[in-house]
N, C-alpha and C positions, 0 to 999 in steps of 0.2 A: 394382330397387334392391338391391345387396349390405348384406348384417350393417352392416359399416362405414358407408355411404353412411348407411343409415338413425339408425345410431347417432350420427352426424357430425350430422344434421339435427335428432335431437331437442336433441342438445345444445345447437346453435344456437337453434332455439327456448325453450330453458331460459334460456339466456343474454338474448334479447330481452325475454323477460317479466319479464328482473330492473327493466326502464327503468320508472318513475313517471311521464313525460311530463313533467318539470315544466320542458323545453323553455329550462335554464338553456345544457347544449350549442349550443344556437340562438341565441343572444342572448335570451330570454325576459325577459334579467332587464337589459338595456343598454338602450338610446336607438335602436341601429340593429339591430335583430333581420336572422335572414333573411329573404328573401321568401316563402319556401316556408311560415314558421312560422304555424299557423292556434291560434288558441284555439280549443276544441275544450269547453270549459266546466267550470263545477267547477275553473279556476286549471290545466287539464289541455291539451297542446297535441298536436297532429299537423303531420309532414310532410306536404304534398300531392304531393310527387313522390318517397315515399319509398325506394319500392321501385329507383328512377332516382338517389338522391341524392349520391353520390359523383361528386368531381368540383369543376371551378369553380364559382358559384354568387354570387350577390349580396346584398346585403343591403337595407333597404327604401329605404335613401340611395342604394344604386348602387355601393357599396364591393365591389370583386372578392374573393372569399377561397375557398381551401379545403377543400371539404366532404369529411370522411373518415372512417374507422370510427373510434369512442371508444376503443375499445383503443388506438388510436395517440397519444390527450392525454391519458390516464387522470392521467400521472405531472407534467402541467399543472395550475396554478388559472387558473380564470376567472371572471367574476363568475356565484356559485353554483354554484360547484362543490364545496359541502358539502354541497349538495341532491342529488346524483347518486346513486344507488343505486348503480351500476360503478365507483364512489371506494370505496362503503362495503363492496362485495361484489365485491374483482379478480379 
């Protein structure tokens, strides 16, 4: 792995540890969350196909939508999305 490459990855790491789980991104906080969205406890949630998640994707009603990196709805509200850490830290 080059300078770059490595320095590219911790950054990105930097940037995923900004997330608090609080799984509003997911529907956490709506009536028809995603499928993927697990409570994970402590009000804290995990994707179960996270590392996979980008892409189409369903919700627990069957609703088709979306799934794509937060950088891309940062400049969106959704319900809780003053909970997001990457609203509060762009």
């Amino acid at each position: 792995m080059s300078e770059y490459e490595a320095y590219q990855d911790r950054k990105s790491q930097d940037y995923e540890a900004l997330c608090k789980r609080c799984g509003a991104c997911c529907g956490a906080l709506d009536k028809d969350p995603c499928e993927h969205l697990k409570l994970a406890g402590d009000e804290t949630y995990i994707c179960d196909i996270y590392e996979y998640r980008f892409g189409l994707r369903t919700t627990v009603g069957g609703k088709k939508f979306l799934c794509m990196p937060i950088r891309r709805i940062l400049f969106k509200t959704w319900s809780g999305s003053e909970f997001c850490a990457y609203k509060k830290n762009p």
